[in-house]
MARDRENVEX-643311 format. One record per residue (C-alpha): x, y, z; residue number from 1. Coordinates in Angstrom, 2 decimals. Layout:
BEGIN
R         X         Y         Z   resi
R         X         Y         Z    NUM
...
END
This chain:
BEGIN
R         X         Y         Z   resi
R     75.91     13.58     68.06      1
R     79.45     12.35     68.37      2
R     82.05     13.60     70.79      3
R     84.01     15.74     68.04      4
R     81.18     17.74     67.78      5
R     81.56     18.58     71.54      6
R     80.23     22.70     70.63      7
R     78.29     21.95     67.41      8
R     75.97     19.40     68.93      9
R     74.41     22.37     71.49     10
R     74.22     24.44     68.64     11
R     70.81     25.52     67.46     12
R     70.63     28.84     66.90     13
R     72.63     31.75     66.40     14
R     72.15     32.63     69.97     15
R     73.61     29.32     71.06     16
R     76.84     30.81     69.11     17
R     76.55     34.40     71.04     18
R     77.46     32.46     74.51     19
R     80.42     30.96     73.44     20
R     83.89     33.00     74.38     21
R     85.59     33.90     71.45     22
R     88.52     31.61     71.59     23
R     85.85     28.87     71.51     24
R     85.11     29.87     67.98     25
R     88.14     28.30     66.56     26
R     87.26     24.46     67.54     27
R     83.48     25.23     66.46     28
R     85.22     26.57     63.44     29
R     86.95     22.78     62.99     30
R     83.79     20.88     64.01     31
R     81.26     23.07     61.76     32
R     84.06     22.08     59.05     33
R     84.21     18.15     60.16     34
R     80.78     18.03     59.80     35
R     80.36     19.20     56.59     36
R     82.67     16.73     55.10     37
R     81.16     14.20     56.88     38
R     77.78     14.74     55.58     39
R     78.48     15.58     52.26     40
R     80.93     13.10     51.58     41
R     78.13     10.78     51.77     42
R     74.74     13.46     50.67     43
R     76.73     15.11     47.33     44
R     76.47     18.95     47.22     45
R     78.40     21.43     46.83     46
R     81.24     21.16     48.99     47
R     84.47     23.27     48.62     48
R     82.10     26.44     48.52     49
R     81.18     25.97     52.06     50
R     84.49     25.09     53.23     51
R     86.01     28.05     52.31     52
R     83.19     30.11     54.34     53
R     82.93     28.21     57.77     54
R     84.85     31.18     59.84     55
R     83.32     33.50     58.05     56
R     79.43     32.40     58.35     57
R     80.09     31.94     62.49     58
R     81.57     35.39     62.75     59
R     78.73     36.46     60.75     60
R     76.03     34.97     63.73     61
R     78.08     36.02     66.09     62
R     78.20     39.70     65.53     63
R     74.73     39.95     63.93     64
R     71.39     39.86     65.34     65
R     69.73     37.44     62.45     66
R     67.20     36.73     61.82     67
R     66.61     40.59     62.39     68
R     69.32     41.52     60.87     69
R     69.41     40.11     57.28     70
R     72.59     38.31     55.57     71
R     71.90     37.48     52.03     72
R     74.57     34.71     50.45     73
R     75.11     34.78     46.64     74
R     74.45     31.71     45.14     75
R     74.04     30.06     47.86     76
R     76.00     26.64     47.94     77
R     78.33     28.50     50.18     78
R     75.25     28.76     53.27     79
R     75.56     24.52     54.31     80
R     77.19     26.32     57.61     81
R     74.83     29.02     58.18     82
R     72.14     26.52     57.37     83
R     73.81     23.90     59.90     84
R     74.16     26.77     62.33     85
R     70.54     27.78     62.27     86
R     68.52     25.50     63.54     87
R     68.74     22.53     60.38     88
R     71.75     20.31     61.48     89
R     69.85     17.62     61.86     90
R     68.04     17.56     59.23     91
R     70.95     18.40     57.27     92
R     71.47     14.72     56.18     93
R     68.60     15.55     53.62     94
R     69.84     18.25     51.95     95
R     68.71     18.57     48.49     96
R     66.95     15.02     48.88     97
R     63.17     14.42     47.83     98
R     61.29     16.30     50.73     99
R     64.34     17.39     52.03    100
R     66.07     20.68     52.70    101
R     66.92     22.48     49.75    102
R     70.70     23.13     49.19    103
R     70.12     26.77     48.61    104
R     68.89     29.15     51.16    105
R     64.95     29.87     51.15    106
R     62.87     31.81     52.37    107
R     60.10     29.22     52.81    108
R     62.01     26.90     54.75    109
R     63.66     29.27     57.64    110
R     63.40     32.93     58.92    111
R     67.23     32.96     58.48    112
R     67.15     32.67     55.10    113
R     66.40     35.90     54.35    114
R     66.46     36.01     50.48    115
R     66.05     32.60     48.24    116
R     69.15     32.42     45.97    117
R     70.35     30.05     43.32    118
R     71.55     32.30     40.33    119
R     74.76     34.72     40.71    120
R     75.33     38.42     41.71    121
R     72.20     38.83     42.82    122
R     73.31     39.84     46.60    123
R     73.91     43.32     46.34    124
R     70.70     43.97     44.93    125
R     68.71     42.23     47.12    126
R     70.34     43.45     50.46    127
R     70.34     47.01     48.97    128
R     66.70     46.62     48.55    129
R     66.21     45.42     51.91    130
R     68.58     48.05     53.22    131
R     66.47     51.00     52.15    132
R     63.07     49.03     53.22    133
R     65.01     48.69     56.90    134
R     65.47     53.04     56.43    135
R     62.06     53.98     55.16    136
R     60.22     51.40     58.32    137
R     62.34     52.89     60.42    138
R     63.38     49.82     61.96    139
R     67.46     49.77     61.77    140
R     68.35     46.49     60.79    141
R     71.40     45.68     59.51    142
R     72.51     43.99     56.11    143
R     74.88     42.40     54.43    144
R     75.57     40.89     51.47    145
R     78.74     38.31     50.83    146
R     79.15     37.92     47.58    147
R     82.50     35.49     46.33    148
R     84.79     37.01     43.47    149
R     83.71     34.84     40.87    150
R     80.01     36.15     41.09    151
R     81.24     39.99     41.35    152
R     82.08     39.35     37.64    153
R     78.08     39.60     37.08    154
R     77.16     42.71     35.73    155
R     74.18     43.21     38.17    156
R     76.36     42.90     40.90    157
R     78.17     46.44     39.33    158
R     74.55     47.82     38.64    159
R     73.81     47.18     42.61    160
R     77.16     49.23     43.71    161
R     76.87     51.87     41.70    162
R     73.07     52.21     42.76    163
R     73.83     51.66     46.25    164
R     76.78     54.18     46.32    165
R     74.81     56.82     45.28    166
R     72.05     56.68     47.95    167
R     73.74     56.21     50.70    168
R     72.42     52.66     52.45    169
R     73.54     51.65     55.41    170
R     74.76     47.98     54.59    171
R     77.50     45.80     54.26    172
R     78.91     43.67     51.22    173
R     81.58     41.25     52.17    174
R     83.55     39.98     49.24    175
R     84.67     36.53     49.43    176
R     88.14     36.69     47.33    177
R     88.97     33.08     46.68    178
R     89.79     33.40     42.63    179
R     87.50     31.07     41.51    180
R     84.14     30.33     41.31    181
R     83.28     26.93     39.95    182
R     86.41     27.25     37.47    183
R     88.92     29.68     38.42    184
R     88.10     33.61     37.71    185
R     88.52     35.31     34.64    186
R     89.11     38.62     33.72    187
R     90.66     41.59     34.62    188
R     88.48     42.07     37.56    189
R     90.98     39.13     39.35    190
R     93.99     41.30     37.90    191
R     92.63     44.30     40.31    192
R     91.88     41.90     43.38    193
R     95.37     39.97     43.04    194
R     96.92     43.27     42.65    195
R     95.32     44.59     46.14    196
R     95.86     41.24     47.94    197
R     99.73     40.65     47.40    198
R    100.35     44.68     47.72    199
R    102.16     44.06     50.98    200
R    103.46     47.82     51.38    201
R     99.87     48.93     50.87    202
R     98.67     45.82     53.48    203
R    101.48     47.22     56.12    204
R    100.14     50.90     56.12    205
R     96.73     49.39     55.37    206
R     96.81     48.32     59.31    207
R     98.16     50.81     60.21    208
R     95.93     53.20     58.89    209
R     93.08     50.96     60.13    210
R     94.78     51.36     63.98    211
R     94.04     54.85     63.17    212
R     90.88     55.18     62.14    213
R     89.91     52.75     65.33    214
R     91.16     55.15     67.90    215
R     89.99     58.49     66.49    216
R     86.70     57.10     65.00    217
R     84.64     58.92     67.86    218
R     86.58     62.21     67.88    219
R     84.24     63.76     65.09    220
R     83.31     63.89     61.32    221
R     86.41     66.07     60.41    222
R     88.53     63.39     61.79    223
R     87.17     60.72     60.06    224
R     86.87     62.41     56.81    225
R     90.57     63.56     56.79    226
R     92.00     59.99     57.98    227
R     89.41     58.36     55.28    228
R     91.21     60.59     52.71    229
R     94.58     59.70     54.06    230
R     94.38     56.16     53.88    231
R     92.53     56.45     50.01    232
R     95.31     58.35     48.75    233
R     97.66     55.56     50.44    234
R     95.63     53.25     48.15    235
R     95.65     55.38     44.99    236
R     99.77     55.72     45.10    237
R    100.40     52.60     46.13    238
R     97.81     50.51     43.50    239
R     98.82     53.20     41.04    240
R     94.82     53.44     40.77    241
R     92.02     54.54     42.39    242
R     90.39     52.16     44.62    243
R     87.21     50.52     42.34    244
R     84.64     50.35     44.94    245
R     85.72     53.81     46.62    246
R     85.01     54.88     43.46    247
R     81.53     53.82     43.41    248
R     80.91     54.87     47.42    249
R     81.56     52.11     48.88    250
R     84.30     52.76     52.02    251
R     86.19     49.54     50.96    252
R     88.11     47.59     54.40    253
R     90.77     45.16     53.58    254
R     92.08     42.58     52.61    255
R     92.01     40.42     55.54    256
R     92.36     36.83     56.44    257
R     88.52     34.78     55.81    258
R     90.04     31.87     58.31    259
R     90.89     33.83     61.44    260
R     87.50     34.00     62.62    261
R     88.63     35.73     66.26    262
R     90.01     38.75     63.96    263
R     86.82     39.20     61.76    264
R     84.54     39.13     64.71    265
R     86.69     42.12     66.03    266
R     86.62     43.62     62.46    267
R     82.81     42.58     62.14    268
R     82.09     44.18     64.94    269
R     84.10     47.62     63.99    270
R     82.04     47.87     60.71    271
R     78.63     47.46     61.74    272
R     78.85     50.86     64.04    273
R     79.90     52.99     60.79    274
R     77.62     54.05     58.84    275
R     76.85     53.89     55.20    276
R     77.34     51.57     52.51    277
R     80.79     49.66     52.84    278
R     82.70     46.70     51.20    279
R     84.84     44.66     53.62    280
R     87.47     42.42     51.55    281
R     88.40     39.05     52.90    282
R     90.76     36.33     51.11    283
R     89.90     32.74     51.43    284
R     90.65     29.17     50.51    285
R     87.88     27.83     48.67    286
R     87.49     24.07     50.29    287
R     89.23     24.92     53.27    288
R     90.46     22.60     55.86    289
R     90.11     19.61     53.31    290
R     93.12     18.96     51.31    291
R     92.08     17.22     48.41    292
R     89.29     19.91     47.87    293
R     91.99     22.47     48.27    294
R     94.15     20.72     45.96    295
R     91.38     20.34     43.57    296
R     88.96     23.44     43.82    297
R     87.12     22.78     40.38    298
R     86.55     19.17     41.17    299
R     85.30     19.19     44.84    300
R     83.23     22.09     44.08    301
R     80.41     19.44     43.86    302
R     82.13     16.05     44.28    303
R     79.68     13.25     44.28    304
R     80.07     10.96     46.62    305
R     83.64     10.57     47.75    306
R     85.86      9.07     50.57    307
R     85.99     11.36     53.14    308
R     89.56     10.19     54.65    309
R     91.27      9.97     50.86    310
R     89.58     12.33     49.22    311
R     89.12      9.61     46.26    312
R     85.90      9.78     44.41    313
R     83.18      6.84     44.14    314
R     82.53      5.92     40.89    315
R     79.32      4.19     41.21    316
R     79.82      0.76     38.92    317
R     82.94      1.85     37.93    318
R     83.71     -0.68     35.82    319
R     80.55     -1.27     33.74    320
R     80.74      0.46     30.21    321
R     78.22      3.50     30.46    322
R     76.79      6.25     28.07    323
R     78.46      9.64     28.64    324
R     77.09     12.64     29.36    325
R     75.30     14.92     27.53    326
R     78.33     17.81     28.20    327
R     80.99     15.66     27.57    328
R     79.60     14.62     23.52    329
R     79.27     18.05     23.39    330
R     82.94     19.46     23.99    331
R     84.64     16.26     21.99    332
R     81.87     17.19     19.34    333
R     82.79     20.69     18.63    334
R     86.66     20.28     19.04    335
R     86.06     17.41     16.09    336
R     83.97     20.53     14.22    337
R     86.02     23.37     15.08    338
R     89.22     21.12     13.24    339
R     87.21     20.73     10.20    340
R     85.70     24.65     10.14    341
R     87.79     27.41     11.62    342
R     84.79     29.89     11.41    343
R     83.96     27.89     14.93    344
R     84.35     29.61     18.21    345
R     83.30     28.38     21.78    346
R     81.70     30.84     24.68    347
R     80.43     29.87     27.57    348
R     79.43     31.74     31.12    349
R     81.89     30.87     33.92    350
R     80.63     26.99     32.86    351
R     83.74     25.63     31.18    352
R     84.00     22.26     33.32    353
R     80.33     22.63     33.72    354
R     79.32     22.29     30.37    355
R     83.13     20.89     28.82    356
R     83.81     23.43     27.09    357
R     87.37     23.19     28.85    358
R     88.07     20.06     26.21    359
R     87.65     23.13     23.43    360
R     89.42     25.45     25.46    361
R     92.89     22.98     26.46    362
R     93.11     22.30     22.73    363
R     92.00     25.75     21.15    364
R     92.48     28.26     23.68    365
R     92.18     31.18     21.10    366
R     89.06     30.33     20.07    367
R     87.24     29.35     23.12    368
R     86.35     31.93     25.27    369
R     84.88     32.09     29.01    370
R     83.39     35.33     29.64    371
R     82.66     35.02     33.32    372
R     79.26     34.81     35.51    373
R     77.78     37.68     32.34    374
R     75.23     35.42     30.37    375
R     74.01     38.97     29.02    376
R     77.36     39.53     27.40    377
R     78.13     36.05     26.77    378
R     75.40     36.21     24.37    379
R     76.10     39.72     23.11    380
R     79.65     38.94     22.74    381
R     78.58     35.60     20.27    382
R     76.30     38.20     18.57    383
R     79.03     40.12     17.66    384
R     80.94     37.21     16.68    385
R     78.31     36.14     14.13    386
R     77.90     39.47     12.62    387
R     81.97     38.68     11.71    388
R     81.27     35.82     10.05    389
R     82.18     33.22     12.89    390
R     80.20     30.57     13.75    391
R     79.69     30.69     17.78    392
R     78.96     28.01     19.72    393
R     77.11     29.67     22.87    394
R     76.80     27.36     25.58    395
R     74.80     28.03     28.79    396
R     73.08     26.30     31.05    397
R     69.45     26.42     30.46    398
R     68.19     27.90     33.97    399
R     71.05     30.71     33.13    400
R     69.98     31.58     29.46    401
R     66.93     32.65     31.41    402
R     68.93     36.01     32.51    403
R     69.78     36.72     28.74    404
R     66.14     36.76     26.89    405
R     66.61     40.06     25.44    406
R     69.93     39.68     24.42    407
R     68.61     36.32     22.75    408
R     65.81     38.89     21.31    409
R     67.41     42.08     20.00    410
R     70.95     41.48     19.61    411
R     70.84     38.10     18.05    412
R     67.24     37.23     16.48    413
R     66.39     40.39     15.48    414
R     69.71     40.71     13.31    415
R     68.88     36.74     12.40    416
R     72.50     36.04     13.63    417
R     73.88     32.58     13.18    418
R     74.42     32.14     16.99    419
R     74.56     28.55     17.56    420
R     72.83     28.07     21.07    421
R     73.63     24.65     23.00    422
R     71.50     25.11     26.08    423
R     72.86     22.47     28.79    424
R     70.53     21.23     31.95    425
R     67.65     21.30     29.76    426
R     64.26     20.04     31.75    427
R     64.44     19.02     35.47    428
R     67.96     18.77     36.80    429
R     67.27     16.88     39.62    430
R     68.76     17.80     43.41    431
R     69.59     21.41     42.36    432
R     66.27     22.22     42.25    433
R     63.58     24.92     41.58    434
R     66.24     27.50     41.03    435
R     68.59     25.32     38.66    436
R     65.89     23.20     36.26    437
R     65.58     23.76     32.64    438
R     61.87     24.38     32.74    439
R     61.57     26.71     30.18    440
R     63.88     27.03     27.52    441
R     61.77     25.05     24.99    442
R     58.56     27.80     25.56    443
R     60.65     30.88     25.33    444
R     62.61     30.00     22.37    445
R     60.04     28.88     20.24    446
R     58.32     32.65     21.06    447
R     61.20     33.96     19.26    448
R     61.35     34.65     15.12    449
R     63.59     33.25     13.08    450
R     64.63     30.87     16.24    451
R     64.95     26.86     15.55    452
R     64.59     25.59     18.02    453
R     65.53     21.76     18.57    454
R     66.46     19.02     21.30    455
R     68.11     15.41     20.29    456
R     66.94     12.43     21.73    457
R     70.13     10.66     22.10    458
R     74.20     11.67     21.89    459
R     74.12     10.87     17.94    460
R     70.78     13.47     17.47    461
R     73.14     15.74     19.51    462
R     76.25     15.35     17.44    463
R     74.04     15.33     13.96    464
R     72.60     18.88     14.93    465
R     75.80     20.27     16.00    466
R     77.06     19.36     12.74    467
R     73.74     20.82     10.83    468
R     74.43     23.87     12.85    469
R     77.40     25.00     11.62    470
R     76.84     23.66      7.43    471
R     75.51     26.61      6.26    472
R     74.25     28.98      8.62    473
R     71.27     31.01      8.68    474
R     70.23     31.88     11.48    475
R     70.03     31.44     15.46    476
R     69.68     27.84     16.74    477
R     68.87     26.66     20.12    478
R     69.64     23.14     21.01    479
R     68.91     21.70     24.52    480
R     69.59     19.07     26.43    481
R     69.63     17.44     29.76    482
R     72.19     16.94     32.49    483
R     73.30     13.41     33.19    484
R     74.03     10.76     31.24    485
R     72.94      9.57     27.52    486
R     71.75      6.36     26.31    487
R     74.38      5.22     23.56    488
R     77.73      3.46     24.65    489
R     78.68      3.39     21.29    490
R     78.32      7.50     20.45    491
R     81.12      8.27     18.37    492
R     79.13      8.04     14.76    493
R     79.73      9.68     11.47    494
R     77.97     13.13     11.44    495
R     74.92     13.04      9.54    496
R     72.91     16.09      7.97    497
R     69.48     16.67      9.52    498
R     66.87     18.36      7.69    499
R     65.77     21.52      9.52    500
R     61.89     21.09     10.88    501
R     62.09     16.78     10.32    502
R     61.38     14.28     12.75    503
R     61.47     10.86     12.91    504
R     58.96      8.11     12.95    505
R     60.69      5.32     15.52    506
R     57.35      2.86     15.05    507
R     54.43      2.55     13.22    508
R     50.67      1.62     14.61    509
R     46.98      2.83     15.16    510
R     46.15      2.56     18.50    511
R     47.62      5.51     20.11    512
R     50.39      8.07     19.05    513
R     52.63      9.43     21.11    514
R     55.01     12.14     19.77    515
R     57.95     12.99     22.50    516
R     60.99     16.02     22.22    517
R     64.19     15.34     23.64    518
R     66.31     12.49     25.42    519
R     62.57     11.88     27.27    520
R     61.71     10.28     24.45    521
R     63.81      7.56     25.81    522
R     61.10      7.28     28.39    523
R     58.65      7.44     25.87    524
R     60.21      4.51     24.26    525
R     60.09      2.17     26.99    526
R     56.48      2.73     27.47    527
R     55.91      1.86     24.06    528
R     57.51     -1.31     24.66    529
R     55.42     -1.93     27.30    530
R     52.04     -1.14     25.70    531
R     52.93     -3.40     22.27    532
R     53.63     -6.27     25.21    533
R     49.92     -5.93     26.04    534
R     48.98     -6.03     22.35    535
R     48.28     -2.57     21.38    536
R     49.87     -0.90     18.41    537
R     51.77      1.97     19.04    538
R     52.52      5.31     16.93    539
R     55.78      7.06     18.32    540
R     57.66      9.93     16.72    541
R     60.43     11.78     18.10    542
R     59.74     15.49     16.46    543
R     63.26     16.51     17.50    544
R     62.09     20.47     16.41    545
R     59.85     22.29     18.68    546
R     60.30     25.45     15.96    547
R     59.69     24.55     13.05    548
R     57.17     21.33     13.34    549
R     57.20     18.23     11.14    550
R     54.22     19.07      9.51    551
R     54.48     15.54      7.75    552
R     53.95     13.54     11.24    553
R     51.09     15.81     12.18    554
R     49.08     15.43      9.28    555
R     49.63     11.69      9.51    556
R     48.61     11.85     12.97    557
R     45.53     14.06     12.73    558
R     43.90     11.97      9.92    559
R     44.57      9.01     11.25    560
R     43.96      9.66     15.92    561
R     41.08     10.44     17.92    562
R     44.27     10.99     20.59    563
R     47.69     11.93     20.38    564
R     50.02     12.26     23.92    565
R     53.19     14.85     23.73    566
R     55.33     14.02     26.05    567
R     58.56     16.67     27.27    568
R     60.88     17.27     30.01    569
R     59.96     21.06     29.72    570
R     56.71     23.75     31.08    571
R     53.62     22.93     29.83    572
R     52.33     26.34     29.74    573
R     53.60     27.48     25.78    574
R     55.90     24.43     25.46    575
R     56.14     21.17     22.61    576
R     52.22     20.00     23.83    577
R     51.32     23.52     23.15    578
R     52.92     23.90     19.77    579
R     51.25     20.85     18.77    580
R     47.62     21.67     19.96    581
R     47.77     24.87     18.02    582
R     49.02     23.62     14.93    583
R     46.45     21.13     15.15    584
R     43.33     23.54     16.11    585
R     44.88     26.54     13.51    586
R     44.90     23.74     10.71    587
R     41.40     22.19     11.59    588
R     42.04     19.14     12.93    589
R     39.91     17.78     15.69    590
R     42.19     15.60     17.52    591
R     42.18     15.30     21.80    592
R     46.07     16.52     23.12    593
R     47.10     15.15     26.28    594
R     50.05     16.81     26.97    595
R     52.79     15.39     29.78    596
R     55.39     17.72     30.87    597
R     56.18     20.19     34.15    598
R     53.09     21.52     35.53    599
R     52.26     25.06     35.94    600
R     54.40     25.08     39.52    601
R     57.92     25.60     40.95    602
R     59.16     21.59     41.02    603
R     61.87     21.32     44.49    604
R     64.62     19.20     44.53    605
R     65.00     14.94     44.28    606
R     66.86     12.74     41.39    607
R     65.51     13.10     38.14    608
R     63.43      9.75     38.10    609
R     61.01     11.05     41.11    610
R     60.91     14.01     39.81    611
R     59.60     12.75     36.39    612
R     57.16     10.55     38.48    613
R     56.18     13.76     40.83    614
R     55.42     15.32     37.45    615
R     53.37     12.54     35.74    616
R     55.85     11.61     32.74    617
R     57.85      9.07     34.02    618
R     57.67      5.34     31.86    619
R     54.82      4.29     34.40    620
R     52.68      7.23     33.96    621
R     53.07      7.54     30.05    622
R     52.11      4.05     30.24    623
R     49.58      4.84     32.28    624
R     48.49      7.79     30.29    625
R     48.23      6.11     26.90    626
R     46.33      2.66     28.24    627
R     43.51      4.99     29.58    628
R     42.84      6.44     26.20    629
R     43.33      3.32     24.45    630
R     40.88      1.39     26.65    631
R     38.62      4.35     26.09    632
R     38.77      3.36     22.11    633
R     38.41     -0.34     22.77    634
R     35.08      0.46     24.59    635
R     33.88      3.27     21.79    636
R     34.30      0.77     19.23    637
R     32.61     -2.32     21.24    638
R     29.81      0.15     21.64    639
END
């Protein structure tokens, strides 16, 4: 390795950090951070995440004994350091690449991962559990659990301290207060940290009081109980409230500065000999160390590529007129709806940028609502909405709706709400991975009564359902689609009615027929063009509904196929293919399925296109697919 990375480079372990002297710490602390922007301006991950953590995650290794001792990360794009720092920098070039590291930590791939993480507020949970395992084994490990403010806005997060206070564990949580998440924090949860971070009477006797407790610790329990008291009734005058976690019995420690990583080794160190379940408070800078990142949290939270000495972002073919994404004719979509019908509201999960539902947001910000990293209440809340009489748009990322089934169930099916459902990241997502693709949404929605459930093919199927949605509402919609980019320059078109349960017929032939859900159809397409080059006559129909069917196209298609291929960027187990094959075999038709789709498996990380191949749906392998079952035909009939 280069000479700047002088102490990184003979890093690789934890116990490679343990030998160090602490002043040392601080120019690891610079070259763990040079590193990171080195790598990632040219690998795109998450980046200002990490920043913000680098003096945290080497006092961390430090002061710990990990692997033994277990530190669980929520979410998990803030671990590149800890993943650099045990044992994977130099491999950390392929991070969330084909084959390559994943940019979450995992279990699988090192014993420092301790927990595999991807979704938020799951930390507390997880180390509690581990926590009590370490008490009943008998085998006194420590754990702890850092967990950033935006993800404490989870409700399971709340569920997991008011568990843990109760039982008494013997664990830390560490809560990374840097007021934003991916968009900046929401709710009155932020209200209570800001309040305790810029309380600088409360801070002065704060250290003070923590002076105290560090020379009398050892005297004996009365001691400690009556300078505990002392310094929570110096809180509760001085916030005008009792302390939140206290409340929930957790001995809460802090605030104190994330970046002095000399100090929170000292501090680190303090907290692991007491006892009990405790919440240590730091503040951070989220992108650390980087101006533009700290200039522009929301944007460098994943960057792209970008230049690492300006900051300035690489547009790849700049210049060349290209489709826009999926999110973006989304937001301009239902700020063009919301003007024409004022029964529309927007509500999204901590996703604003994410999903664009900032555009709504800038331009109506009383009727566009972020509700924070909750998709249980996000849902809930758009229930509640509907049974008013507005028409809520619900937008969450498919992998996240996951986390809200029931909600989905009872509070908004069951009542047949009209709860417009715009699912984002549908199918694979590409170098996110197993723990961010869409794998599912299309199977677990169509399980649901009265749910339609539909995904466009293309920005103008998008806009055209958007605008069905909303027309006369009856009842819960899911619509899905994929991350990335479109296929239609020109998007902007007049909105157009679609009939509920109709597909469309995009060519005509009797060779093979291929019916396809979703922008994959686009895929589907192209194969089609490539099997009527060879001569064959293709049927393809893009069904557009998963729930209800075209029963048209399938009765065409059973009287007329031996074969049919369904093709989706979705699970195969209960998805489109299996829709189809049961209408087919409950309405007697005897007609061969071959459906293409995700396998019955966890799919890792790589771009979109290998993972299509990986998964056998790609143009090739629908080509592929649909010449072996034609040539099949040819030699049945020349027999």
């Amino acid at each position: 390795m280069e000479n700047k990375y002088a102490l990184l480079s003979n890093i690789d372990s934890p116990e490679d950090i343990k030998r160090l002297k602490p002043e040392q710490l601080v120019d690891l602390s610079a070259e763990l951070r040079q590193y990171i922007i080195d790598i990632v301006s040219e690998n795109p991950g998450h980046f200002a995440s990490s920043l913000g953590v680098v003096e945290l995650t080497i006092a961390l290794h430090y002061v710990y004994n990990t692997p033994f001792d277990r530190i669980i990360w929520d979410v998990g794009h803030q671990a590149y350091g800890h993943k650099i720092l045990t044992g994977r920098r130099d491999v950390f070039h392929t991070n969330r690449k084909y084959k390559g590291i994943s940019g979450f930590p995992k279990r699988s791939e090192s014993p420092y991962d301790a927990f595999g993480v991807g979704h938020s507020s799951t930390s507390i949970s997880a180390a509690l559990g581990m926590s009590v395992a370490s008490r009943l084994k008998l085998e006194n490990r420590k754990v702890v659990a850092v967990i950033g403010d935006g993800a404490l806005t989870g409700g399971m997060a709340f569920e997991a301290l008011n568990h843990g206070g109760g039982i008494n564990p013997n664990m830390l949580v560490i809560l990374n207060d840097n007021n934003i998440s991916i968009d900046p924090s929401v709710g009155a949860l932020k209200e209570y940290l800001l309040d305790i971070t810029t309380s600088k009477t409360y801070n002065k006797l704060k250290d003070e009081v923590w002076d105290i407790l560090g020379r009398f610790d050892r005297v004996g329990p009365k001691t400690r109980s009556l300078i505990q008291k002392f310094e929570n009734a110096i809180k509760a005058a001085l916030l005008k409230q009792s302390n939140l976690f206290e409340s929930m019995g957790f001995r809460y420690f802090g605030p104190i500065d994330g970046h002095d990583v000399i100090y929170l080794t000292r501090v680190l160190q303090d907290l692991k000999d007491i006892p009990g379940p405790k919440l240590l408070h730091i503040v951070t800078v989220k992108g650390k160390g980087y101006a533009p990142a700290e200039n522009n949290q929301t944007a460098f939270h994943a960057p792209g590529l970008f230049d690492k000495e300006t900051g300035e972002r690489i547009k790849v073919d700049a210049n060349k007129p290209t489709p826009p994404r999926y999110q973006d004719v989304f937001g301009e979509t239902l700020v063009e709806l919301a003007e024409q019908n004022p029964k529309i509201v927007g509500v999204t999960p901590a996703m604003a940028s994410g999903c664009s539902l900032n555009i709504m947001m800038q331009k109506m910000p009383d009727r566009a609502f972020d509700v924070g990293i909750a998709e249980q209440h996000a849902v809930t809340f758009s229930a509640g909405l509907a049974a008013e009489g507005l028409i809520p748009f619900c937008n969450i990322y498919s992998t996240f709706m996951q986390r809200a089934y029931d909600q989905v169930i009872h509070d908004v099916a069951l009542q047949n709400l009209p709860v417009v459902f715009c699912l984002d990241r549908g199918g694979l997502v590409g170098d996110d991975g197993a723990t961010h693709h869409g794998a599912y949404d299309l199977a677990y929605m169509r399980s649901v009564p009265n749910m339609t459930v539909a995904a466009p093919m293309n920005e103008e199927e998008l806009r055209n359902l958007m605008y069905t949605a909303q027309l006369e509402p009856k009842g819960p919609i899911s619509i899905r689609y994929p991350r990335g980019n479109g296929v239609m320059v020109d998007w902007r078109k007049p909105f157009k009615r679609v009939e509920l349960g109709k597909g469309r017929v995009l060519r005509t032939g009797t060779d093979i027929a291929i019916l396809s859900i979703g922008h994959i159809g686009n895929l589907a397409a192209k194969a089609a063009d490539m099997l009527e080059a060879d001569g064959h006559a293709v049927f393809h129909a893009d069904m557009r509904f998963v729930k209800p069917l075209d029963v048209e196209i399938l009765e065409a298609v059973g009287k007329e196929f031996k074969t049919v291929i369904t093709v989706e960027d979705g699970c195969l187990p209960g998805g489109f293919g299996s829709a189809v094959l049961e209408w087919f075999n409950d309405n007697g038709y005897s007609i061969k399925v071959v459906r293409l789709g995700i396998p019955d498996t966890f799919i890792e990380q790589g771009t979109q296109q290998e993972l299509y191949a990986e998964c056998g749906y790609d143009i090739e392998n629908i080509y592929k697919t649909a010449k072996r079952y034609i040539t099949k035909k040819v030699k049945l009939r020349a027999g």
